[in-house]
Phi, psi and omega in degrees: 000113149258117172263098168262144178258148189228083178200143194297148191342101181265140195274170174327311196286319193275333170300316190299315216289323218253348156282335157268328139337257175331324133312298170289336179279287173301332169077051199195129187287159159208147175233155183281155174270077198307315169297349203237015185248169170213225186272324154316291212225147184242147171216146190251133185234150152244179190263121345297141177288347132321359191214157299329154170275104188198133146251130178228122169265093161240141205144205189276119171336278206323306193305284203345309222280301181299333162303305156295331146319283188303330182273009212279017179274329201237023185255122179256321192308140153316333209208099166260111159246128181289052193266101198203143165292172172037072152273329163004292149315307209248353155324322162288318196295312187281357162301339182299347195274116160255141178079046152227146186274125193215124169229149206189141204300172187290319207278061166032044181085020191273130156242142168280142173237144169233141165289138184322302196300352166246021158245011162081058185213114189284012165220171175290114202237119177269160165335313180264294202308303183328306188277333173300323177287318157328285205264025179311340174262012176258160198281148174310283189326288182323319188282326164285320167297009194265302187269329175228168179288159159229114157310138149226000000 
C-alpha cells in the first residue's frame, strides 16, 4: 500500500496523525518514506509494503491530478483511490489503466473539509476519510465502495 498526501509541506504532526489513521481504517502499519516523498507529496508505505494493494492519492487537485498524468504508467497497485477536487482532468486519463479498480470521490470532486480537532481528528478531514473510518470494520473493498465511486 502506498498513501500519498499531496500537499505542499505537511507538517510532522498530520504525518503521525494520517499513520494512525490509515491504522484504525486499515489495520496496516506504514512509515514514511523518505527517499520517495518531496515538498508535493509525502509518502506513506506499509509494512510489507505490498499489502494492501491500493494506492490512495490525498490532496490538491493540482498535485494530485499531475501525479497521475505523469505516473499513470508506472502505477503497480491494482486498486487506486482519489480523493481529491476536480477529478473531472484525470477521469480520462485513468479510464485508459486496464485490470485496475478506480475509485474516485461521488460528488465529482465537491469535497467537504472539517477542521479534524473538533471531531477529534489531528488533521483536516474530508467527508469520504470520515465515512471510511465509520465503516473500518467492514472487509476493505466494501469500505472504499462505501465512500467513493468506482470508474468503470
Amino acid at each position: 500500500m502506498r498513501y500519498l498526501i499531496c500537499k505542499n509541506n505537511i507538517s510532522n504532526e498530520e504525518v503521525t496523525a494520517r499513520i494512525k489513521y490509515i491504522y484504525d481504517i486499515f489495520h496496516v502499519y506504514t512509515l514514511k518514506s523518505s527517499k520517495e516523498s518531496n515538498k508535493e507529496i509525502t509518502v506513506l508505505k506499509s509494512v510489507p509494503d505490498n499489502q494492501p494493494d491500493i494506492l490512495m492519492l490525498i490532496g490538491h487537485d493540482p498535485i494530485t491530478n499531475n501525479y497521475i498524468i505523469k505516473n499513470i504508467n508506472k502505477i503497480p497497485e491494482k486498486n487506486i483511490v482519489v480523493l481529491s477536487c476536480n477529478t473531472k482532468k484525470i477521469r480520462k486519463s485513468i479510464k485508459k489503466l486496464k485490470n485496475k479498480n478506480i475509485y474516485l470521490p461521488r460528488e465529482q470532486g465537491k469535497i467537504n473539509y472539517f477542521w479534524g480537532k473538533e471531531i477529534k481528528f489531528e488533521f483536516d478531514i474530508t467527508d469520504e476519510e470520515v465515512i471510511l473510518y465509520r465503516n473500518r470494520k467492514e472487509n476493505i473493498e466494501k469500505m472504499i465502495l462505501k465512500a467513493f465511486e468506482r470508474i468503470e
